[in-house]
BAPA-763257 format. One record per residue (C-alpha): residue number from 0; residue in one letter; x, y, z. Coordinates in steps of 0.25 Angstrom, whole numbers, m for minus. Layout:
residues N
  nr rest     X     Y     Z
 NUM    A     X     Y     Z
...
***
This chain:
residues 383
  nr rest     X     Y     Z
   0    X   m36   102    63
   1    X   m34   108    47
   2    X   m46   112    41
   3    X   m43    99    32
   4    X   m42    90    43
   5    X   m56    96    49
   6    X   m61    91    36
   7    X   m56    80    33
   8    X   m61    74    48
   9    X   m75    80    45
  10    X   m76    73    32
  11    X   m73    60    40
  12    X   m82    61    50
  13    X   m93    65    39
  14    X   m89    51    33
  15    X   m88    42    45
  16    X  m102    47    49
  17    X  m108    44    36
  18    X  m102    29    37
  19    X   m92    34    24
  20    X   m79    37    30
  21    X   m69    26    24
  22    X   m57    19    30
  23    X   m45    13    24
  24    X   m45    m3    27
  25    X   m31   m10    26
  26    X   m33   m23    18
  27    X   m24   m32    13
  28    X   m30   m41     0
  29    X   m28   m55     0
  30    X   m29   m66    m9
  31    X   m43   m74   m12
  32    X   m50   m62   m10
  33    X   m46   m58     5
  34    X   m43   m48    14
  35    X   m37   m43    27
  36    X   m43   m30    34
  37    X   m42   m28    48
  38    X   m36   m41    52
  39    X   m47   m49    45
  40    X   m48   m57    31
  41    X   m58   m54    23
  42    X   m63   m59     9
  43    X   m64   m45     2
  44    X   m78   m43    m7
  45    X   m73   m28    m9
  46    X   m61   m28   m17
  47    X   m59   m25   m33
  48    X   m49   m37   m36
  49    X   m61   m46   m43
  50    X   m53   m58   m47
  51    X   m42   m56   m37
  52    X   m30   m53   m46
  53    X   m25   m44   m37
  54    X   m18   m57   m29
  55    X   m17   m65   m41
  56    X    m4   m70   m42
  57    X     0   m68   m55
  58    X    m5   m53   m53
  59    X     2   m52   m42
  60    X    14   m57   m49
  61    X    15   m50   m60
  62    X    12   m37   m51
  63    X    25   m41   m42
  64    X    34   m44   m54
  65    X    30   m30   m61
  66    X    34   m22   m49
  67    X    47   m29   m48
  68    X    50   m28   m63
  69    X    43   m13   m66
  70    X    45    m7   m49
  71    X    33    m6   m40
  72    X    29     7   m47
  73    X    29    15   m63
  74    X    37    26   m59
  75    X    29    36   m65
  76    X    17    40   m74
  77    X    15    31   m86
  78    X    19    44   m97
  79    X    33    46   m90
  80    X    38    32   m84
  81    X    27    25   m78
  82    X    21    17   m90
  83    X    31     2   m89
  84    X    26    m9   m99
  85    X    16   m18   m91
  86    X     7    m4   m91
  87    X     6    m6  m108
  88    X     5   m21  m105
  89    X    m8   m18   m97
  90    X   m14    m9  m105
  91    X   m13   m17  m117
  92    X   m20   m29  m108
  93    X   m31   m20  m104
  94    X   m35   m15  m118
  95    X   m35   m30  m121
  96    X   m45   m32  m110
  97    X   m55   m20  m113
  98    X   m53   m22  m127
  99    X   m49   m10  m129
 100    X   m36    m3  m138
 101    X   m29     2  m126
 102    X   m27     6  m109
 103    X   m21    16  m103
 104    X   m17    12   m87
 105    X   m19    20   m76
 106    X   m14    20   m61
 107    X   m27    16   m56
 108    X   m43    15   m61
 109    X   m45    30   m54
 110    X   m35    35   m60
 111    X   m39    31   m76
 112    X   m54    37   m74
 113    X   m47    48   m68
 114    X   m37    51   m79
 115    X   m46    46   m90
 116    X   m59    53   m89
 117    X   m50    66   m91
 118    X   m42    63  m102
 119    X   m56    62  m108
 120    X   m65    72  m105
 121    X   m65    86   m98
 122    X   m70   100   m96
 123    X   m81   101  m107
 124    X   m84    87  m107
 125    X   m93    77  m100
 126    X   m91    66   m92
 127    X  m103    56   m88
 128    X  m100    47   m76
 129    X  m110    35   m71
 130    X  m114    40   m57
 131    X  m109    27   m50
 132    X   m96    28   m58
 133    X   m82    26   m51
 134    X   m76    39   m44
 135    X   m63    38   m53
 136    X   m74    40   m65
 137    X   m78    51   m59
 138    X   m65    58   m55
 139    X   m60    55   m69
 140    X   m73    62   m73
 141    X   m71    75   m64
 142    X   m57    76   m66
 143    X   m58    78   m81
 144    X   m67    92   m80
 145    X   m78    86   m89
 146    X   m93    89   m85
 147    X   m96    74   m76
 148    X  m110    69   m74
 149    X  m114    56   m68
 150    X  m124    48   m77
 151    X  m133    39   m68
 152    X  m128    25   m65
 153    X  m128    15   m77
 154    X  m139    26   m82
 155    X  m136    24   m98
 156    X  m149    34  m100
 157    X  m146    45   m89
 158    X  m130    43   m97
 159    X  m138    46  m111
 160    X  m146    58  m105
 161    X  m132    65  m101
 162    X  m126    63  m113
 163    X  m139    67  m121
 164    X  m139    81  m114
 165    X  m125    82  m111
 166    X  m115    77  m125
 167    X  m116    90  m133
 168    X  m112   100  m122
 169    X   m99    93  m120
 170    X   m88    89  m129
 171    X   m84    75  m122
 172    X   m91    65  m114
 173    X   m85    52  m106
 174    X   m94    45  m101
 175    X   m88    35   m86
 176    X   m95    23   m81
 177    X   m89    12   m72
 178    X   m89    m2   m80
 179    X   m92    m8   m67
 180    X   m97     1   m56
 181    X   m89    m2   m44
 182    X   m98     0   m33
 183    X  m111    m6   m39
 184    X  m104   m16   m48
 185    X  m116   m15   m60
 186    X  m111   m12   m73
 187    X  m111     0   m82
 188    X  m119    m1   m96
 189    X  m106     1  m103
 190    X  m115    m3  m118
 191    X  m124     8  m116
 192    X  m116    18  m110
 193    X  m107    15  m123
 194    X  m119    17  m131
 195    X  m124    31  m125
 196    X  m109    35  m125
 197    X  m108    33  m139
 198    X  m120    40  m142
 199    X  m115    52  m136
 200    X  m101    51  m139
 201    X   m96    51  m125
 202    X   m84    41  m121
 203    X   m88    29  m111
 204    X   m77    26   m99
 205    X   m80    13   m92
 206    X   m73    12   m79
 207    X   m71    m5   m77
 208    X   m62    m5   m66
 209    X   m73   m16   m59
 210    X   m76   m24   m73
 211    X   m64   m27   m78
 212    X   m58   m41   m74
 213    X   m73   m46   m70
 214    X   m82   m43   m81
 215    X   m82   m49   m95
 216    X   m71   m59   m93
 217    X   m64   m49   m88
 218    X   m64   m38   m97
 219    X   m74   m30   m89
 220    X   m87   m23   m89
 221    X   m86   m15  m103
 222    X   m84   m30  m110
 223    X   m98   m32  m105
 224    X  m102   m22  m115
 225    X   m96   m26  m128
 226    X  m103   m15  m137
 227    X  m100    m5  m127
 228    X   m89     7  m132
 229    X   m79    11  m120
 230    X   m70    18  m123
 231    X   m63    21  m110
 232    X   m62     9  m102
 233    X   m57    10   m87
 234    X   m53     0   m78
 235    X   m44    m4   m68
 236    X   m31   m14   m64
 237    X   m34   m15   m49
 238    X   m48   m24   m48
 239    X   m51   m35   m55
 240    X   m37   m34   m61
 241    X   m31   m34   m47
 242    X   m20   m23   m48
 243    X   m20    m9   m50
 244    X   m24     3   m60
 245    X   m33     6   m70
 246    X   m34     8   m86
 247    X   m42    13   m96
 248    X   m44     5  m109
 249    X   m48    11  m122
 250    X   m44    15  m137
 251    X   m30    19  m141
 252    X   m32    33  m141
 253    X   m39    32  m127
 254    X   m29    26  m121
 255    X   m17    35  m127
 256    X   m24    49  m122
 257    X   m25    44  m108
 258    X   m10    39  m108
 259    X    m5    53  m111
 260    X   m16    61  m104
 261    X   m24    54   m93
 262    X   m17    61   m81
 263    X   m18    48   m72
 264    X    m9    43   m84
 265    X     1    55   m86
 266    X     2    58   m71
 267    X     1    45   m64
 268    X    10    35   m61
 269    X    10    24   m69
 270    X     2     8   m64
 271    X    13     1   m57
 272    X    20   m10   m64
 273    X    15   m21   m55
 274    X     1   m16   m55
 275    X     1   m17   m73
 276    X     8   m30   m71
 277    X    m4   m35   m62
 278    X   m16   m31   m70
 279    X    m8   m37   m84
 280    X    m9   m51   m75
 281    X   m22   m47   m69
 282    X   m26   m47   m84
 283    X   m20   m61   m88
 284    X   m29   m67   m77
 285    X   m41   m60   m80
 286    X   m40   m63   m96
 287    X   m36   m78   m93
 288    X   m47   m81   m82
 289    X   m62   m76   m87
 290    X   m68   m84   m76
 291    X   m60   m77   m64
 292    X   m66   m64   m69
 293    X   m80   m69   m70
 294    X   m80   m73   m55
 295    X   m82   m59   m47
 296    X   m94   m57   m56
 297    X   m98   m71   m53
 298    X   m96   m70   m38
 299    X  m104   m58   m39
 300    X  m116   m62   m44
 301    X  m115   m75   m35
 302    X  m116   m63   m26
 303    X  m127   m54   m30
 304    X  m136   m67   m32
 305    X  m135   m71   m16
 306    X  m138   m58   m11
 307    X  m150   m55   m21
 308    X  m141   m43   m27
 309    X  m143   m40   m44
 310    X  m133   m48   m52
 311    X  m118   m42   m48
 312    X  m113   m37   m64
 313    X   m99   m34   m60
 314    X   m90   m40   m48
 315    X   m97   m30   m38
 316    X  m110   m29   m28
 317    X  m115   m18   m22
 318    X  m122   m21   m10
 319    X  m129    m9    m7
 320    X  m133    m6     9
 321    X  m136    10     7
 322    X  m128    17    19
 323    X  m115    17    23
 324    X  m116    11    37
 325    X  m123    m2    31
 326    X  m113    m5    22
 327    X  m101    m4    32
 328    X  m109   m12    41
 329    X  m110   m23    29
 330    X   m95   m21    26
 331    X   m93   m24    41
 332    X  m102   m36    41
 333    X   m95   m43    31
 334    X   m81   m41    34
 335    X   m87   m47    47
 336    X   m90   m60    38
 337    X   m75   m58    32
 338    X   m80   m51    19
 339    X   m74   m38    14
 340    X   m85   m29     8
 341    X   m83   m15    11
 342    X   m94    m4    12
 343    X   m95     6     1
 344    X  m101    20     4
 345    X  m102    35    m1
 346    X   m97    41    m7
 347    X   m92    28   m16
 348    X  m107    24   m18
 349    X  m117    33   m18
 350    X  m125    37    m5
 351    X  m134    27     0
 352    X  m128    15    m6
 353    X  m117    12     2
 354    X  m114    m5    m1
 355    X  m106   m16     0
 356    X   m97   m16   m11
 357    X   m94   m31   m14
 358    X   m84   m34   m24
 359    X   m83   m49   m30
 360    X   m70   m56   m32
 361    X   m65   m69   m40
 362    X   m59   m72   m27
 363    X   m71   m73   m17
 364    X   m75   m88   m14
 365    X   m91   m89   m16
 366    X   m95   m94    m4
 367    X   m89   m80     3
 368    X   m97   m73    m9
 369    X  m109   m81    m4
 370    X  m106   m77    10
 371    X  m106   m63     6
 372    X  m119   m65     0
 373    X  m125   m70    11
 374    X  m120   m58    21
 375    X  m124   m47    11
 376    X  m139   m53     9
 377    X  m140   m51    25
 378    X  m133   m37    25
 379    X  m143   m33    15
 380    X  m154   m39    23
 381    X  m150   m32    35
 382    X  m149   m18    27
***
């Protein structure tokens, strides 16, 4: 056996002891919110597509007629020959939604923190991460050489502190936070944040991959906060909007440096044509049908009020049963009862908290959301 091989099967073994060694599971998406994994159909609680869009059959459609009008792929990045027209079409309707002059589209949500936070910041400035924000945030934040230090969760004062001590030494600051954090779904205080950003002069990014599409009719979390400044919006194609990539939305100039120097852009193939074509009709419904975007908030608060949990804010619960082991025995549970929740452990949540991730759809009946309820009110008894 290689050295690397010896290491790789020690690392396994470490994480199949501690309960945190992960497995690919084949599953094939359904329509109505289904699934099939291992032989079974199951209604899935886990999955990002919140209003179901992903097997709309207008998005479909148009996904299907792109590919055969553009080819299954871009061909290249979006500088040299990869940039076909339904990409400007897209970024137009995004800006739209946000509200703000421009997007640029990436290949995928990690791909836009990544290449965005660099073309910001770097050696000699400061990058302030909330602790509980995405991994892309925070690869974005170490990729670019700036100094990174993680602010405590939704901590607007401990933020203020750091700044306080930290602005003068430094000739930047980006400041990163999740619109929607996606593993305890509570929202981020985008009006104050903007606030002590702006007292300091640092830049606010706001990463909405999980607000977008099923808060504020749609537009996500940062239209929740009017008065708030972002001017680094992120988000992504392939949740609520049912297909596939990411953006960033902001000011003309914004958007015009990270076209020709984000290296996600300049050296990344461009999005394929059928994954533009379906977000453009993933936008039509969202705009045209505010009531389907209010109904995976609405089924999660129907939630959050039969098993005694605080108000759901976004589309996502946490239910929180500490060690690994307990939370792979709720996931197993339930997908005995025909209900796809899958356990979340370290390192994707910190130690300790290992959780049922449930994710609320447009598409889940409510009495199977009531079902739920009633199977996760006995799981947390028997914790």
């Amino acid at each position: 056996m290689s050295s690397l091989d010896a290491f790789a099967s020690d690392k396994l073994a470490t994480l199949e002891a501690g309960h945190l060694r992960r497995w690919l599971q084949p599953t094939r998406r359904l329509e109505r919110g289904l699934v099939e994994r291992g032989g079974k159909r199951l209604l899935s609680f886990s999955c990002n597509d919140y209003l179901g869009l992903s097997h709309h059959p207008a998005v479909r459609a148009a996904a299907a007629e792109a590919a055969l009008n553009y080819g299954a792929g871009a061909g290249g990045s979006r500088l040299v020959t990869g940039d076909h027209p339904l990409l400007g079409d897209l970024e137009t309707r995004l800006a739209r939604l946000k509200g703000t002059e421009a997007a640029c589209v990436f290949g995928s949500g990690y791909l836009a923190n990544a290449g965005t936070i660099p073309t910001f910041v770097g050696p000699g400035d400061l990058v302030l991460v909330d602790a509980l924000a995405h991994a892309c945030v925070w690869a974005g934040a170490k990729l670019s050489g700036a100094e990174t230090i993680p602010f405590r969760h939704n901590d607007v004062g401990h933020l203020e502190e750091l700044l306080t001590g930290l602005r003068a030494g430094v000739r930047r600051v980006l400041v990163a936070t999740d619109g929607v954090f996606s593993m305890d779904g509570d929202l981020a205080p985008l009006d104050a944040l903007s606030a002590v950003c702006a007292a300091h002069d640092a830049w606010l990014l706001s990463d909405d991959a999980h607000g977008v599409g099923v808060l504020a009719e749609g537009r996500g979390s940062a239209a929740l906060f009017p008065d708030a400044v972002i001017p680094l919006q992120m988000g992504t194609l392939s949740k609520a909007l049912g297909s596939f990539g990411g953006y960033v939305c902001g000011s003309q100039a914004v958007v015009d440096l990270l076209k020709t120097r984000a290296r996600t852009v300049v050296y990344a193939t461009g999005l394929p044509p059928a994954s533009a074509a379906a977000a453009l009709a993933a936008l039509d419904i969202i705009e045209s049908q505010p009531a389907l975007t209010a109904l995976p908030l609405a089924k999660a608060r129907a939630f959050t009020e039969a098993v005694g949990l605080p108000p759901a804010q976004s589309p996502i619960v946490p239910v929180i049963l500490g060690e690994a082991q307990a939370a792979l025995k709720a996931s197993e549970r339930l997908q005995a009862e025909g209900l796809l929740v899958v356990a979340i452990r370290p390192p994707t949540v910190p130690v300790g908290t290992a959780r049922l991730r449930i994710a609320f759809s447009a598409e889940q009946p409510d009495a199977e959301v009531a079902r739920l309820a009633s199977i996760v009110r006995d799981i947390r008894k028997r914790a």
